[in-house]
N, C-alpha and C positions, 0 to 999 in steps of 0.2 A: 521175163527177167529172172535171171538165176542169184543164188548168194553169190556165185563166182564172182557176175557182174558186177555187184554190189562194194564186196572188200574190193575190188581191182578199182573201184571207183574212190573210194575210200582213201584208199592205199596215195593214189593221186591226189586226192585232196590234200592229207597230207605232206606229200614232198614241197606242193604247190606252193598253200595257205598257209600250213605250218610249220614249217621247217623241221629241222631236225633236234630232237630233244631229251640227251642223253641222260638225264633225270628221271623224267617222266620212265624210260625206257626201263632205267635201275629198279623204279618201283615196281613196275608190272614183273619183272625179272623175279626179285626177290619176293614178290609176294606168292608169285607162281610155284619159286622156291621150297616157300612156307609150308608150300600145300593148298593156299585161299584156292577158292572157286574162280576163275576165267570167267566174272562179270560185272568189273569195272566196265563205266562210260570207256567207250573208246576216246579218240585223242581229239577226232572232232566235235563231240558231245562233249568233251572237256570245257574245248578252246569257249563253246556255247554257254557253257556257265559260266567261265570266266565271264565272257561279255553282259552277261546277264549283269553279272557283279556291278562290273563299270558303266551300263547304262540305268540302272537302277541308283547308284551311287550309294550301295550297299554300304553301313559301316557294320554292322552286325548281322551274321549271319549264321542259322543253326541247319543243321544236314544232323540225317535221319536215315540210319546206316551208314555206317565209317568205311569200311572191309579194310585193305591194305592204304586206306590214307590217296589215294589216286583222286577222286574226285576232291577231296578238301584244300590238295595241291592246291589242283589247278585255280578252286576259288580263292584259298589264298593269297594266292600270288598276284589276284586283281583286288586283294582289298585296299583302301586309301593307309594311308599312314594313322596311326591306330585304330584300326578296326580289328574286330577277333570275329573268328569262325567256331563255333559249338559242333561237335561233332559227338555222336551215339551210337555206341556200338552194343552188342549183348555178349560177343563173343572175346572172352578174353585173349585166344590164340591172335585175332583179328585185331585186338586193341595192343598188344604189343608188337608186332609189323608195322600197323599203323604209326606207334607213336615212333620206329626207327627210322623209321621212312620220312618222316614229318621234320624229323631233326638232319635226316642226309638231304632233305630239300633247304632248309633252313628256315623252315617257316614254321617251326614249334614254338618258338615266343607268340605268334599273334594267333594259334590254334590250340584249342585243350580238346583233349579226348575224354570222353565220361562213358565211363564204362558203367553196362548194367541191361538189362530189358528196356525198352525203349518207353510203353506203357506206363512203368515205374518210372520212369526218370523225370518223362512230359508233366505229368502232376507237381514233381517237387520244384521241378524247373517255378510252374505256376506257386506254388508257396511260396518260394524263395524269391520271385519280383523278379525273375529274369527277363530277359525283354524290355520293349515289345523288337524281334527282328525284323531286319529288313526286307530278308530273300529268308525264302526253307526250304531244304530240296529232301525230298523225302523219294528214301532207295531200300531201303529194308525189307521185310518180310512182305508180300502182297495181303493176304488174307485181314490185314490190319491196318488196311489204307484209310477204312471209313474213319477207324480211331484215330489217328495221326491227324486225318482233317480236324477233327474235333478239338484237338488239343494246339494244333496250328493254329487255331483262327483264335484259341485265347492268349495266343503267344504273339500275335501280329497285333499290325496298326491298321491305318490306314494308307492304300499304295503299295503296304505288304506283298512281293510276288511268291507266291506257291509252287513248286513243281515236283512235281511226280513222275516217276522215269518207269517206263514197262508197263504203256497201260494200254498199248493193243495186243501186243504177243500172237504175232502173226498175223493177226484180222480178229484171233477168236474172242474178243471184246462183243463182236456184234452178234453171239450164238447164246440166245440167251437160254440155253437148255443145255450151256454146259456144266458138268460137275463138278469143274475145279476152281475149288475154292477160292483160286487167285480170281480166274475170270468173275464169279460173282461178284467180289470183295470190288474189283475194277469197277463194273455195271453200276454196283451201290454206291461208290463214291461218284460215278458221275451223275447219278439219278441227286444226292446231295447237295454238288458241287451247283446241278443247273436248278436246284430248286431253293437255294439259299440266295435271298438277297443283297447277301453283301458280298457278293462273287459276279464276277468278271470270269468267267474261264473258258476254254478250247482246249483242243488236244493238235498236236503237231505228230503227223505218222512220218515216222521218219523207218530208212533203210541206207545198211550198210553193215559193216563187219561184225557189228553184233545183229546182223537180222534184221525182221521187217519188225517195228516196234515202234514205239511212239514218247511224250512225253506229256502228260495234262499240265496245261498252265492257268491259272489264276490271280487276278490281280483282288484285294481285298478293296472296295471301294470305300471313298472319303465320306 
């Protein structure tokens, strides 16, 4: 199986399952514009959070890397009628696309951007009583997953869903003699993830226009 196959597959899915969505489009456009990096969720990884949203019946929800505001869209837009999404960015170029993008969707009333290092923000979030969230999708730096678990699990409840985007990166999850920092950083959080009690989790490999790649899930139990 080639990428070729992969996006062509993709590419289907969408015309299929998701129609067409000249929003979504505008953002990836303009962010591209911007300069951002080409690694938002694609559209089916979107539509995925979305559902997440709605079958969890998310009302608060905190994401853990912003970039150009694409993934918070797409969960906004399945939140119920007042629920708000928490979004974290470090990069301030990133948190201004974000927050225009946010508003040409219309969904900046029920989303704030909190600009800052992610490590610094997850503490104060905790002082300040925030939470506990429903859903946390954490997309940010890899090297810093185990932290974000850490700080996730004091931010959640019970039933809480966790997820974590790019935690196979081609297969090399399974080498464990690799050097790069992201693969260890991945290995530690799953080595975490299955030896903490109050986790529920899997990893879903998933392939298509962003690559052979995956997502770790978690449920925090009752």
């Amino acid at each position: 199986m080639s990428q070729d196959i992969w996006t062509r597959v993709d590419a289907y899915i969408g015309e299929s399952l998701l129609g067409q969505d000249a929003l979504l489009d505008h953002v990836l456009a303009s962010s591209r514009a911007a300069g951002l990096p080409d690694i938002a969720v694609s559209p089916a990884q979107g539509r995925m959070l979305a559902l997440f949203v709605q079958m969890t019946g998310a009302r608060q929800v905190l994401e853990i890397g912003t970039l150009g505001g694409y993934s918070a869209i797409c969960m906004a837009r399945a939140l119920p009628s007042g629920g708000h999404l928490l979004t974290l960015e470090a990069d301030l170029a990133h948190v201004r696309v974000a927050r225009a993008n946010l508003e040409a969707a219309g969904v900046s009333d029920r989303v704030t951007v909190r600009e800052g290092a992610a490590l610094a923000t997850l503490p104060a979030l905790v002082e300040e009583g925030a939470g506990p969230f429903d859903l946390i999708f954490v997309d940010a730096d890899k090297p810093n997953n185990p932290h974000y678990l850490e700080w996730a699990l004091k931010l959640s409840r019970p039933d809480t869903l966790l997820v974590f985007d790019n935690v196979v990166r081609d297969g090399a999850v399974a080498d464990a003699a690799s050097p790069d920092p992201r693969i260890q950083a991945t290995r530690r959080l799953f080595e975490i993830m299955g030896a903490d009690p109050r986790l529920d989790a899997t990893v879903v490999q998933t392939v298509g226009a962003k690559g052979y790649d995956g997502f770790a899930l978690a449920r925090v139990r009752g």
